[in-house]
KEKE-3310 file (N, C-alpha, C; in steps of 0.2 Angstrom, whole numbers, plus 5000, padded with zeros to 4 digits):
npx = (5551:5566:5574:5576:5568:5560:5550:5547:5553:5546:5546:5549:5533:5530:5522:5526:5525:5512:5506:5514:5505:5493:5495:5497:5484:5481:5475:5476:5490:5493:5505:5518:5530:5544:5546:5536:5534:5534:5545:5543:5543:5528:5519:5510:5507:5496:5484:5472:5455:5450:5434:5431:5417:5413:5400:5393:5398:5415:5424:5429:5426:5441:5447:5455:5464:5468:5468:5474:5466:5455:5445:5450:5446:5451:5451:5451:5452:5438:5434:5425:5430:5442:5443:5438:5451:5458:5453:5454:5470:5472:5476:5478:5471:5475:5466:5468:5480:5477:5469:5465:5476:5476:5460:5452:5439:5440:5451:5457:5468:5471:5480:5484:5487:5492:5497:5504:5507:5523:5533:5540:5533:5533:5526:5524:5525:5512:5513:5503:5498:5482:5476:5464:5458:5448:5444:5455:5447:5436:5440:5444:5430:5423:5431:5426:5415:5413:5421:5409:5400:5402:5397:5381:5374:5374:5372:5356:5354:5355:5346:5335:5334:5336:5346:5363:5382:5386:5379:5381:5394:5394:5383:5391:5402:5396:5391:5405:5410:5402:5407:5419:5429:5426:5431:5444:5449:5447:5454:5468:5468:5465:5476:5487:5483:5484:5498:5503:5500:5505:5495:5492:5487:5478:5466:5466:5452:5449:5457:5453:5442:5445:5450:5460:5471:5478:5491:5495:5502:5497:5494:5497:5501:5510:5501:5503:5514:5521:5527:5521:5507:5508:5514:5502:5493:5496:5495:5482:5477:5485:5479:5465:5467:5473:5461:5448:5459:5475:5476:5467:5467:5478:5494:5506:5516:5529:5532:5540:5548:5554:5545:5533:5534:5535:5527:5517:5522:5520:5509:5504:5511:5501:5494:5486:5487:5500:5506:5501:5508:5520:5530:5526:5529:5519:5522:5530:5523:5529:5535:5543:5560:5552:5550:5551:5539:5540:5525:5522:5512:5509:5497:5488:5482:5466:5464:5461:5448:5443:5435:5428:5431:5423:5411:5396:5395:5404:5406:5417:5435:5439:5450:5458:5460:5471:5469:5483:5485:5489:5487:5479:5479:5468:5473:5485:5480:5472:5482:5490:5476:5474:5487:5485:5471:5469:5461:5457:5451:5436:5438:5424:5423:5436:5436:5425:5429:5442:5433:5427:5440:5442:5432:5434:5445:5444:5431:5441:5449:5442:5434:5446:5450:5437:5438:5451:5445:5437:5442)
npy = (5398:5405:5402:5412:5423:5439:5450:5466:5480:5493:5513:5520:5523:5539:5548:5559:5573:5575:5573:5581:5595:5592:5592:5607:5611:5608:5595:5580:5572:5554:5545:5534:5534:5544:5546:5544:5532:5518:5505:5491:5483:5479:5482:5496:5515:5523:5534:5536:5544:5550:5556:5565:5562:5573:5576:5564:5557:5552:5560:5562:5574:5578:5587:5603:5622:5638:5646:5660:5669:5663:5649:5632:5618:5600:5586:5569:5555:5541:5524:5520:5529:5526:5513:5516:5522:5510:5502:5510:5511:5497:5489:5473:5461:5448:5438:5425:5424:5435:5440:5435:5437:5436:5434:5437:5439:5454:5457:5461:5455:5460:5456:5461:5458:5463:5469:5478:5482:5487:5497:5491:5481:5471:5462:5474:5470:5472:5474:5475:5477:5478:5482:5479:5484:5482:5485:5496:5504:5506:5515:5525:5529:5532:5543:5551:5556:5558:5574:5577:5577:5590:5599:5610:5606:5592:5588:5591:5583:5571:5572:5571:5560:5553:5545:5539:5544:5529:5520:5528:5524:5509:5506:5509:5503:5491:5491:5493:5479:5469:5472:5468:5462:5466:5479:5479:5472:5484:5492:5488:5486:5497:5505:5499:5503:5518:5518:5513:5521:5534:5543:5554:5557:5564:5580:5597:5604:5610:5603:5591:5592:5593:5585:5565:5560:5545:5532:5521:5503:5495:5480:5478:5473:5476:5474:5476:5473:5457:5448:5448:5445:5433:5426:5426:5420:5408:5406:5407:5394:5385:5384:5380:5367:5365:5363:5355:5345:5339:5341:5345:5358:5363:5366:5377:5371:5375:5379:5383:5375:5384:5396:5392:5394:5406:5413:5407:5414:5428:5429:5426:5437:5446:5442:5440:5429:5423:5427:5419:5407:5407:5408:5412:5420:5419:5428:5439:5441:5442:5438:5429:5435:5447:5466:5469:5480:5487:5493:5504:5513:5529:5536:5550:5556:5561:5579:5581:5586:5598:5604:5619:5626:5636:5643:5636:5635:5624:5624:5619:5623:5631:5635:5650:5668:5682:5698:5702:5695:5682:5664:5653:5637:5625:5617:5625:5638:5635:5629:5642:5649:5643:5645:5658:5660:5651:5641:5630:5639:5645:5657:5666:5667:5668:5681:5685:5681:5692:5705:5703:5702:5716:5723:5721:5728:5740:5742:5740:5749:5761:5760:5761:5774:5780:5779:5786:5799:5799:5800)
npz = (5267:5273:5291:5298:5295:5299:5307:5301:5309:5313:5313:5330:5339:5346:5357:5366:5362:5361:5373:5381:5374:5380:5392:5393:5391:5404:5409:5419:5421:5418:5419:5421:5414:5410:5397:5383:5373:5362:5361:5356:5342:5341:5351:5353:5360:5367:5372:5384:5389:5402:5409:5424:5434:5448:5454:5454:5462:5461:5465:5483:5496:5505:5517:5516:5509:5514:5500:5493:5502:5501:5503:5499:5492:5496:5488:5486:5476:5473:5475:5465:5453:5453:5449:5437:5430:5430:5421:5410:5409:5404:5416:5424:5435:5448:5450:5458:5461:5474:5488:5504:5515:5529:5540:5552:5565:5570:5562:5547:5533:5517:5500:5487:5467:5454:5434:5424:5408:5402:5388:5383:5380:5391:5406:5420:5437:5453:5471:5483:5501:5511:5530:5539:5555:5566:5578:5582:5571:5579:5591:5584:5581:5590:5595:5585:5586:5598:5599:5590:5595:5601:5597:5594:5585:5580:5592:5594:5582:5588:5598:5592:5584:5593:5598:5608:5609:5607:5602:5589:5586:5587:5575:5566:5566:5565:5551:5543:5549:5543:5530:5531:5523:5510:5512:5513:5502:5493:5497:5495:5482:5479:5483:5475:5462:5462:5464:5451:5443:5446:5455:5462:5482:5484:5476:5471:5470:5458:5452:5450:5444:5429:5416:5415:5409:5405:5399:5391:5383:5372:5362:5344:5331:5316:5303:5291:5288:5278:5284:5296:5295:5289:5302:5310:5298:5302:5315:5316:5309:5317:5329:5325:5323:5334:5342:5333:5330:5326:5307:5302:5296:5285:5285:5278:5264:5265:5280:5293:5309:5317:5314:5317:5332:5332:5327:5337:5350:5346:5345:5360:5364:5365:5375:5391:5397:5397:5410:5420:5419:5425:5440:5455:5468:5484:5497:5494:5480:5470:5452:5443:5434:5430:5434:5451:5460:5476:5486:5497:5503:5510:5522:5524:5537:5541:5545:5565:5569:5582:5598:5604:5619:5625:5637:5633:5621:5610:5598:5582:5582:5566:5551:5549:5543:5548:5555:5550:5538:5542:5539:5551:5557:5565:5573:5580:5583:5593:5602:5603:5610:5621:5628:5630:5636:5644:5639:5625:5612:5602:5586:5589:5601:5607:5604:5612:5623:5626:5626:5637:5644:5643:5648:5661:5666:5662:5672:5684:5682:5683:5697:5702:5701:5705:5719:5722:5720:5731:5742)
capx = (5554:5572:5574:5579:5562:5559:5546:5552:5554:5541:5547:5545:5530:5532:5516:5527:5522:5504:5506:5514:5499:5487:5498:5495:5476:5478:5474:5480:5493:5496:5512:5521:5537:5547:5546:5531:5536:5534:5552:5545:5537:5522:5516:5508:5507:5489:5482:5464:5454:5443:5431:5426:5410:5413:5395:5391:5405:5422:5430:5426:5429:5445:5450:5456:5465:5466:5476:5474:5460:5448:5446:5450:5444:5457:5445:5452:5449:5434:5434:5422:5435:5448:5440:5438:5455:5461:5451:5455:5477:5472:5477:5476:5472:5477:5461:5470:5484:5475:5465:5467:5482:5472:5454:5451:5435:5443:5455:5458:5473:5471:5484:5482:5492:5492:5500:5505:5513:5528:5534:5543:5528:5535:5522:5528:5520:5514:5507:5501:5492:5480:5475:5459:5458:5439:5449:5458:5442:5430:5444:5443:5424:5420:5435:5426:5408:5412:5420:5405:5397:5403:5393:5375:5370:5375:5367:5351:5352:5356:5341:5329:5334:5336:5354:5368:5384:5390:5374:5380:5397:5389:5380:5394:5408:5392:5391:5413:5412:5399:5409:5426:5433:5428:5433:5451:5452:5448:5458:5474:5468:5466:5484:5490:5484:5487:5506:5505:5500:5507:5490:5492:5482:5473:5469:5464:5443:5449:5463:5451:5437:5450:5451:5463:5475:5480:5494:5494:5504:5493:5496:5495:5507:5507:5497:5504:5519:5519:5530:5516:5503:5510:5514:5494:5488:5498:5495:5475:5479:5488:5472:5461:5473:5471:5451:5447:5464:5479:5475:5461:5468:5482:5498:5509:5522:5537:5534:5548:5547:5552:5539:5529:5537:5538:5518:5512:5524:5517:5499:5506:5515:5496:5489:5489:5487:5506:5509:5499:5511:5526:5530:5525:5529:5512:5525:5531:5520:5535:5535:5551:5560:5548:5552:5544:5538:5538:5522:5521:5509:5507:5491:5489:5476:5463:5467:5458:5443:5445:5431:5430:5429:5419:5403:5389:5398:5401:5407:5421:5439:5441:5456:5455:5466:5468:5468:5489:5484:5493:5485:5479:5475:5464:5479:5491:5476:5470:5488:5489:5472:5477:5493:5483:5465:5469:5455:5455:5443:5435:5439:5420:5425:5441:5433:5422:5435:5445:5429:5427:5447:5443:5430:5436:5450:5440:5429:5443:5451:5435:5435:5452:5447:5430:5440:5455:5441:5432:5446)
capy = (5403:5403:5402:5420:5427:5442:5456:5471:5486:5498:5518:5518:5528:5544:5554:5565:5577:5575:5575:5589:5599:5590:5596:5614:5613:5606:5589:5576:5565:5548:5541:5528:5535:5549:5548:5541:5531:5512:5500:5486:5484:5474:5486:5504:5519:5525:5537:5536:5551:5549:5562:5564:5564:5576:5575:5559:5554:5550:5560:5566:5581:5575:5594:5610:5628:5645:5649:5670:5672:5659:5643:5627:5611:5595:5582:5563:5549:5538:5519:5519:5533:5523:5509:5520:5524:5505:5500:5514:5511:5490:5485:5467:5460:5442:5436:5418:5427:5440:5436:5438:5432:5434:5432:5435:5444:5460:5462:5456:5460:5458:5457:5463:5457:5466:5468:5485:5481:5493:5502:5484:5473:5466:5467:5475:5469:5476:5471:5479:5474:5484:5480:5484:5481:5484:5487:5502:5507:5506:5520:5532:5533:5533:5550:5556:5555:5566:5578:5579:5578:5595:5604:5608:5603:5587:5586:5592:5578:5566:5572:5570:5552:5547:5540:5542:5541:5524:5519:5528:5520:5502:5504:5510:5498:5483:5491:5488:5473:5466:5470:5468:5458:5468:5484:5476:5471:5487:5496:5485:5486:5507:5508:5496:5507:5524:5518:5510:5526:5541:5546:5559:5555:5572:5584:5602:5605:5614:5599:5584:5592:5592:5576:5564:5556:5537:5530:5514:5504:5491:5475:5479:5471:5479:5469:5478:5469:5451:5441:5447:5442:5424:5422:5425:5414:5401:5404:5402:5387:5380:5387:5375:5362:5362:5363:5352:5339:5341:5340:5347:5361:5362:5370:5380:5368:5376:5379:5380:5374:5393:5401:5390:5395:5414:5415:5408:5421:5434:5428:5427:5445:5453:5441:5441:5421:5421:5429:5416:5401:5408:5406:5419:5421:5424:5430:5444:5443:5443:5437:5425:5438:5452:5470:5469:5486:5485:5499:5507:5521:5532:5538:5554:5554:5569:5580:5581:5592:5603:5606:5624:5625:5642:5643:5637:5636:5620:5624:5617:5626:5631:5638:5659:5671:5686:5705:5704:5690:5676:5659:5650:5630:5623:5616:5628:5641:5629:5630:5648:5650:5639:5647:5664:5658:5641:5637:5631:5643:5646:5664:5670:5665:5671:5689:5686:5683:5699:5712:5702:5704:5722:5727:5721:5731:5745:5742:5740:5757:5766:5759:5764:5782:5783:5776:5792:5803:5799:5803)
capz = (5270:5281:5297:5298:5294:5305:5308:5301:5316:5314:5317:5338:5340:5351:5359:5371:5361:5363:5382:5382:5372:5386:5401:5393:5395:5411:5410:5426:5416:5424:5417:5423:5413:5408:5389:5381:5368:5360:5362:5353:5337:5342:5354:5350:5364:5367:5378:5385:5393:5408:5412:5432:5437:5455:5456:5454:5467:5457:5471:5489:5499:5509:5521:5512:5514:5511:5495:5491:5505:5498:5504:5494:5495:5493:5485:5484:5471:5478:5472:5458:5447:5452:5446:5429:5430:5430:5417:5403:5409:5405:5424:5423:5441:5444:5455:5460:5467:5476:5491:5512:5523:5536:5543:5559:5569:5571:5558:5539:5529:5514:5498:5478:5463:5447:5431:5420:5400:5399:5383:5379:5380:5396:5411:5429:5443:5458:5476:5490:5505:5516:5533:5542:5561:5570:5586:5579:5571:5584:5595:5580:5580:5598:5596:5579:5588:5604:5595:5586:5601:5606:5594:5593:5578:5582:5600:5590:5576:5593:5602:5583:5581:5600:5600:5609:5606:5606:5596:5582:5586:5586:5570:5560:5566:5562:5546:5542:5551:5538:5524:5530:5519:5505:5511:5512:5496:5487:5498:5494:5476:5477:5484:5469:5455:5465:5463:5446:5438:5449:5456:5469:5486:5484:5472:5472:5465:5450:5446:5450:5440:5421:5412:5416:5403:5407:5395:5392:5378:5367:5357:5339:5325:5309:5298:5282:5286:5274:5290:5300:5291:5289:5308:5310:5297:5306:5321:5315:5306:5322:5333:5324:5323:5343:5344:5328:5329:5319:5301:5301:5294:5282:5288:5272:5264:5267:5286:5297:5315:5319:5311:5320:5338:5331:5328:5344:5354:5343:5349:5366:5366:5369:5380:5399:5400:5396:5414:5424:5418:5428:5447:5459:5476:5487:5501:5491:5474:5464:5444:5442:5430:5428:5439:5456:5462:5483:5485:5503:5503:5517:5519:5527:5541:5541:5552:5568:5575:5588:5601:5607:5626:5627:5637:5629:5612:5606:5591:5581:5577:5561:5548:5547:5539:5553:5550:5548:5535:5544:5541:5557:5558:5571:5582:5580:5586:5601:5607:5605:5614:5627:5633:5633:5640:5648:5634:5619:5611:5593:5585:5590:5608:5609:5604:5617:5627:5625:5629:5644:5649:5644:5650:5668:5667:5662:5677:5688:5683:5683:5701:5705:5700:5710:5726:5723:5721:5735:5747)
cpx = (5560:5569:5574:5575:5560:5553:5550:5550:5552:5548:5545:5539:5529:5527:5519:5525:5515:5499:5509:5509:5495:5490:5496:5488:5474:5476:5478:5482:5494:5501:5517:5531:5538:5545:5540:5530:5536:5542:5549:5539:5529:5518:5516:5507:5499:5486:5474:5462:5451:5441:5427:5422:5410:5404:5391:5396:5408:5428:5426:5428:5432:5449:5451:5461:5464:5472:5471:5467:5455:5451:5445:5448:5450:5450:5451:5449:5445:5437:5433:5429:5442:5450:5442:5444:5462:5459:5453:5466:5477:5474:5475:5478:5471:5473:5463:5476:5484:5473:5469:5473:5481:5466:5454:5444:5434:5447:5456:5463:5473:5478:5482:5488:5491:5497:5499:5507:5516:5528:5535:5538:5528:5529:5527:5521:5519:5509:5507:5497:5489:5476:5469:5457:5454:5442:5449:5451:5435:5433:5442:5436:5421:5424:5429:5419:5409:5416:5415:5400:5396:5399:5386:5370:5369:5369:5359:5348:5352:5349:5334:5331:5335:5341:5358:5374:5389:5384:5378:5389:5397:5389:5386:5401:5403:5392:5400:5413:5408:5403:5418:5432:5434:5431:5441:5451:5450:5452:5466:5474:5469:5473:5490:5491:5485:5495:5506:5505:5502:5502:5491:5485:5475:5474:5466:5456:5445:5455:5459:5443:5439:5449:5457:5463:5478:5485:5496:5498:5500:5497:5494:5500:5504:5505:5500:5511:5518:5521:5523:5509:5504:5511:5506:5491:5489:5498:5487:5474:5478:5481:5467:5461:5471:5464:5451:5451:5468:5477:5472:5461:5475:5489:5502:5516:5526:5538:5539:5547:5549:5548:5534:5529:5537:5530:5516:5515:5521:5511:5501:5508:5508:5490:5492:5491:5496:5511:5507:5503:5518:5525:5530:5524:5523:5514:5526:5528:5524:5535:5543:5554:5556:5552:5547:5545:5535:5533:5522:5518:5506:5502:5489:5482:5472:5462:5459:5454:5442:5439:5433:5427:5426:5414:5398:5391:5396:5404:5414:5428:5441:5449:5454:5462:5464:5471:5476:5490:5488:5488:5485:5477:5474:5470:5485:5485:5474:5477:5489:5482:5475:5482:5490:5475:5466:5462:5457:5449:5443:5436:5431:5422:5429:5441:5430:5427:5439:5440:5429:5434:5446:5438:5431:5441:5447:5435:5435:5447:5448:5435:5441:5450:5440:5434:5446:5450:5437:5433:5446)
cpy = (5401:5402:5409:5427:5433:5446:5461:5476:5490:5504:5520:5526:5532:5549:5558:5572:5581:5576:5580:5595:5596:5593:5604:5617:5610:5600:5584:5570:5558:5544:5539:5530:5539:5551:5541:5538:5523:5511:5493:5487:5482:5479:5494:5510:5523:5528:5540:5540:5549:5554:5561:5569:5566:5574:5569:5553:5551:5553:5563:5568:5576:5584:5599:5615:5632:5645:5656:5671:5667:5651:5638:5621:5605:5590:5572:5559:5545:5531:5519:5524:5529:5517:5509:5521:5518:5501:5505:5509:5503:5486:5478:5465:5451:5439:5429:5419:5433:5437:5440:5433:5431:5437:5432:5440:5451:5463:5455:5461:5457:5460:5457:5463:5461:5466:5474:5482:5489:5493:5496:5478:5468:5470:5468:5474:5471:5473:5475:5478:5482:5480:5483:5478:5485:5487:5495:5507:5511:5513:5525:5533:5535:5540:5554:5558:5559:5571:5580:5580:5586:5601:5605:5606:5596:5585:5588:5584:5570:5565:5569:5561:5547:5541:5543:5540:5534:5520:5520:5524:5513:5501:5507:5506:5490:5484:5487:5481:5467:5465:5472:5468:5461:5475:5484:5476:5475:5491:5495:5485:5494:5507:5505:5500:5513:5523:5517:5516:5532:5544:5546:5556:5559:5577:5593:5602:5606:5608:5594:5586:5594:5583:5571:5559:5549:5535:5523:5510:5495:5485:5476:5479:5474:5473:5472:5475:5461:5445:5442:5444:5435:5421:5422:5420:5410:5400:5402:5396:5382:5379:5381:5369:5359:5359:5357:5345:5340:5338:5341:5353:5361:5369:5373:5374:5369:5382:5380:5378:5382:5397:5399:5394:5404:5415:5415:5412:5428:5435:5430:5432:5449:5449:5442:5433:5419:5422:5424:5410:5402:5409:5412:5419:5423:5425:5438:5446:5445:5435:5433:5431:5446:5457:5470:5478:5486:5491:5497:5513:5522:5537:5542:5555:5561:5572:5582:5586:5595:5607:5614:5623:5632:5641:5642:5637:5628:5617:5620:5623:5627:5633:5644:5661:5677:5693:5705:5699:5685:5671:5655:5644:5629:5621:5620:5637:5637:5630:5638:5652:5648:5644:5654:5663:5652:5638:5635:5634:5646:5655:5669:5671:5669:5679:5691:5688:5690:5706:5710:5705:5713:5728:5726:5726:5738:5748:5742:5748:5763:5764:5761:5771:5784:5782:5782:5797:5803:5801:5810)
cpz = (5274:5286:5299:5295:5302:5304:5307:5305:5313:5317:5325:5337:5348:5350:5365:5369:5363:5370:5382:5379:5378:5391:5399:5396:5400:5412:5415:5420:5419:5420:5419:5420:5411:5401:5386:5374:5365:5361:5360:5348:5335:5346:5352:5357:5363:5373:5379:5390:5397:5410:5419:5431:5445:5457:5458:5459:5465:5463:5478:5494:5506:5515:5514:5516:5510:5506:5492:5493:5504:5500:5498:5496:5493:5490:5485:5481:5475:5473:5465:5451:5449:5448:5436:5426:5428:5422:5410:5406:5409:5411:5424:5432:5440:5452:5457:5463:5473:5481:5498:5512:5529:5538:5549:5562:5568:5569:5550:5535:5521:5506:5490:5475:5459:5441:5425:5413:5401:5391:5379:5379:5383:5400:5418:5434:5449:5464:5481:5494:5508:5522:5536:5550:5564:5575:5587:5578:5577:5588:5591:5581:5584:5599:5592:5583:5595:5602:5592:5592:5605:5603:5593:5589:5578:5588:5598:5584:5583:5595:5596:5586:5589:5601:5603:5605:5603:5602:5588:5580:5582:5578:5563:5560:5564:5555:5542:5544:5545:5531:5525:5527:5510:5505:5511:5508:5492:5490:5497:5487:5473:5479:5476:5462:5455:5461:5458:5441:5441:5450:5460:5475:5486:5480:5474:5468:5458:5446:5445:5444:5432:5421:5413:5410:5402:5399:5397:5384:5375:5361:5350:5332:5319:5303:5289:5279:5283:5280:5294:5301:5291:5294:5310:5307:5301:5312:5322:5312:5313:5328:5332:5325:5330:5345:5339:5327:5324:5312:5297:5297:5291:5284:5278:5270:5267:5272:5289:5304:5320:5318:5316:5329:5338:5332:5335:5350:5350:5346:5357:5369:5369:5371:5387:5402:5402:5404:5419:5424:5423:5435:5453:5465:5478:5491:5498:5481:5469:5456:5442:5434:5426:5437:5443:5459:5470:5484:5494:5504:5508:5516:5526:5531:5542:5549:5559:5572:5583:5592:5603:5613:5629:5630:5635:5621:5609:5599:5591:5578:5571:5556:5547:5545:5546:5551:5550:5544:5535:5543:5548:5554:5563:5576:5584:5584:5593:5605:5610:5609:5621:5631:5634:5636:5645:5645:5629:5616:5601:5594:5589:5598:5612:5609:5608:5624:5629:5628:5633:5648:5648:5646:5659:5668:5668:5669:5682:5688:5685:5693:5707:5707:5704:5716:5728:5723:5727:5742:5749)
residu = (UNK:UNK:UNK:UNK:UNK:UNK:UNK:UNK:UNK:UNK:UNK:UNK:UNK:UNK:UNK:UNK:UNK:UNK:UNK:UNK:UNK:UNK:UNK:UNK:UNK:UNK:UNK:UNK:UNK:UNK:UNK:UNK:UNK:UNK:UNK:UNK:UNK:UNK:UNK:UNK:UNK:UNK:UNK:UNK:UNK:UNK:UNK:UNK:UNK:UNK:UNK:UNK:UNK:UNK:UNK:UNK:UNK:UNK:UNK:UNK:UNK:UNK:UNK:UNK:UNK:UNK:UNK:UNK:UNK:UNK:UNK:UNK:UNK:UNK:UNK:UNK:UNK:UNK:UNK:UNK:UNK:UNK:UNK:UNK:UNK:UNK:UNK:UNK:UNK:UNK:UNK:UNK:UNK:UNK:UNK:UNK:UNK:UNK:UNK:UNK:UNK:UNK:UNK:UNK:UNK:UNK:UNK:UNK:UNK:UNK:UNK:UNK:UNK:UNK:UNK:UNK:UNK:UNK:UNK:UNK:UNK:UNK:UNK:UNK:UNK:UNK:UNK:UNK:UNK:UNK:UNK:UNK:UNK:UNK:UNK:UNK:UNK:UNK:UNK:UNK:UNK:UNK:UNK:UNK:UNK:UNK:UNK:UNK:UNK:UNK:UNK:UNK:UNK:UNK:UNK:UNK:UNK:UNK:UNK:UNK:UNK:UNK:UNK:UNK:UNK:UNK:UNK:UNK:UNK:UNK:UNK:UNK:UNK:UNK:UNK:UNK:UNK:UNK:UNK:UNK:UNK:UNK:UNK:UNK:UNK:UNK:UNK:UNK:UNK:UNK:UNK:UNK:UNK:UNK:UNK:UNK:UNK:UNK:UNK:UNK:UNK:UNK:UNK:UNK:UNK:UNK:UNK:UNK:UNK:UNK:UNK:UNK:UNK:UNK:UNK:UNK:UNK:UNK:UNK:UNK:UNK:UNK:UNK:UNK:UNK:UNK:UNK:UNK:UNK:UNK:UNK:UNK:UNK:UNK:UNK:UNK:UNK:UNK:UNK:UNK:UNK:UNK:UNK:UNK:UNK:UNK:UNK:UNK:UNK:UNK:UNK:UNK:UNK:UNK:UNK:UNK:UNK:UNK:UNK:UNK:UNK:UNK:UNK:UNK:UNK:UNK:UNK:UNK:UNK:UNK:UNK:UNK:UNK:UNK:UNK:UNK:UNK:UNK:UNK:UNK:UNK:UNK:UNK:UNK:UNK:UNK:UNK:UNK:UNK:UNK:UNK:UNK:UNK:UNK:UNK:UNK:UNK:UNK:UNK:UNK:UNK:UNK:UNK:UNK:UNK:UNK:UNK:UNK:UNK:UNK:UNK:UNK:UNK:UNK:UNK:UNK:UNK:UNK:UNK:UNK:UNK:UNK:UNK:UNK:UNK:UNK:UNK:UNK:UNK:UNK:UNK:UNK:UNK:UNK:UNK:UNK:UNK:UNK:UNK:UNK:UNK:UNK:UNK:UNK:UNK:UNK:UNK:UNK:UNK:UNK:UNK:UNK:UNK:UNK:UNK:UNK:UNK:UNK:UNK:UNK:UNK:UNK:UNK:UNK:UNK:UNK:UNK:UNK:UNK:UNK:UNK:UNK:UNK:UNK:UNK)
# end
């Protein structure tokens, strides 16, 4: 055989189609790129389904609102579906580059490698750290626990179990603290495959309970080709060669030292070992020559609960729609209580409120009126 033996180029194969028929019946796409198509003949474009399990916890109730009178829930991805998520779109994670940058007591940041195959059968890499600081934590729970404190359900389940609230503080910052190190490293790994596949923080119920479509594009040389074929024998020729010692097995007379070099990058093209060989910043987890993708995901903190300061309440403000069908949210109501009670007050409260302003008034005029009468 020449030198000049090639692989002949396969028609690229193109499933935008296919994704378009899925986006019809509403499936969550996750594609990494515009047109969903092969660019090298060696890799094939393949799109794998994953059905959530909401019940089984794949995602978990993250806030809500009201869309046409009815309340909606947001839902976000939990680990484990994202987990599921990784494994169908091949995510190759590179466990010797991965690891903390820092250890300490009270805080650990932890930092995640990974590795995508594009269209070209090149991989893109991606890194992201996530930091978790007790400190931080310990504030948030001691706020989240008297807010909840203001309610009686709470001060009920308090009184049942005989805690207060820095007990249940305590026991849930020993809890994090025990497993610090791993909660960093899935959280640096959720942010990695969030970004690698264009999965939204938060979906709506009715989007997170559809199928969701992962494309991914696969090593798969056409075997019906005769070059291909012959760069295989020879690459299991050479395979044996290595285990057994050269001779062991019989290479084809009229070899050529390219063939030779053409086979084991053919082998090479749909492994991942070929990406560990090359030099890789653990400052910025960059791939000497491969596209480094900087991820920064901002992560939108749930909004916060708002004690009512009624009498005897207790209660927590919620979102309402009001009889001129304006949406209210709890802070934007709490303001507007505020500047007309000097309270922040729940909707039952605030109604409260009102027959009290109006039955004084009532009594006061009623009083006016007996006092001109009496003259």
């Amino acid at each position: 055989m020449s030198e000049s033996t090639a692989i002949a180029v396969r028609a690229p194969m193109d499933l935008t189609a296919n994704i378009e028929e899925l986006q019809k019946k509403k499936y969550n796409i996750l594609l990494p790129v515009t047109r969903f198509a092969s660019q090298n003949e060696l890799f094939v474009p393949r799109l794998d389904i994953v059905l959530p399990d909401i019940a089984a916890g794949d995602f978990y109730k993250q806030g809500g609102k009201y869309v046409d009178e009815k309340w909606v829930d947001f839902m976000a991805p939990a680990g484990v579906f994202l987990n599921k998520i990784a494994s169908a779109a091949n995510i190759q994670w590179h466990p010797d580059k991965c690891g903390h940058t820092v250890l300490e007591k009270n805080r650990v940041v932890y930092k995640a490698v990974a590795a995508l195959r594009q269209a070209d059968g090149q991989w893109r890499t991606i890194t992201d750290e996530y930091e978790l600081d007790l400190e931080v934590i310990e504030d948030e729970l001691r706020m989240d626990y008297k807010k909840k404190a203001k309610t009686k359900t709470f001060q009920d389940k308090m009184k049942k179990e005989g805690m207060e609230i820095e007990d249940y503080v305590m026991r849930d910052l020993l809890q994090k603290r025990r497993h610090k190190l791993a909660l960093a490293a899935s959280g640096a790994m959720n942010r990695v495959i969030r970004k690698a596949l264009t999965l939204k923080s938060t979906y709506l119920l009715s989007e997170a309970q559809n199928p969701f479509a992962i494309a991914r594009f696969d090593f798969q040389p056409d075997y019906n080709d005769p070059t291909v074929r012959r760069y295989a024998s020879i690459a299991a020729i050479q395979a044996q060669n290595d285990l057994y010692g050269q001779g062991s097995a019989a290479m084809p007379e009229d070899i050529t030292p390219g063939e030779i070099e053409a086979s084991e990058n053919m082998v090479s093209a749909g492994q991942t070992a070929n990406i560990d060989g090359q030099i890789i910043d653990m400052e910025t987890g960059e791939i000497q020559g491969m596209e480094i993708i900087d991820v920064t995901i901002e992560e939108k903190p749930d909004p916060p609960m708002i004690g009512c300061e009624g009498e005897d309440c207790g209660g927590i403000l919620e979102p309402f729609i009001d009889a001129d069908k304006n949406e209210w949210q709890p802070e934007a109501w709490a303001d507007k209580t505020k500047e007309l009670t000097g309270r922040k007050l729940c909707v039952a409260c605030f109604i409260k409120w009102q027959k009290e302003q109006k039955a004084t008034k009532e009594a006061e005029k009623a009083a006016k009126k007996a006092g001109k009468e009496g003259k």
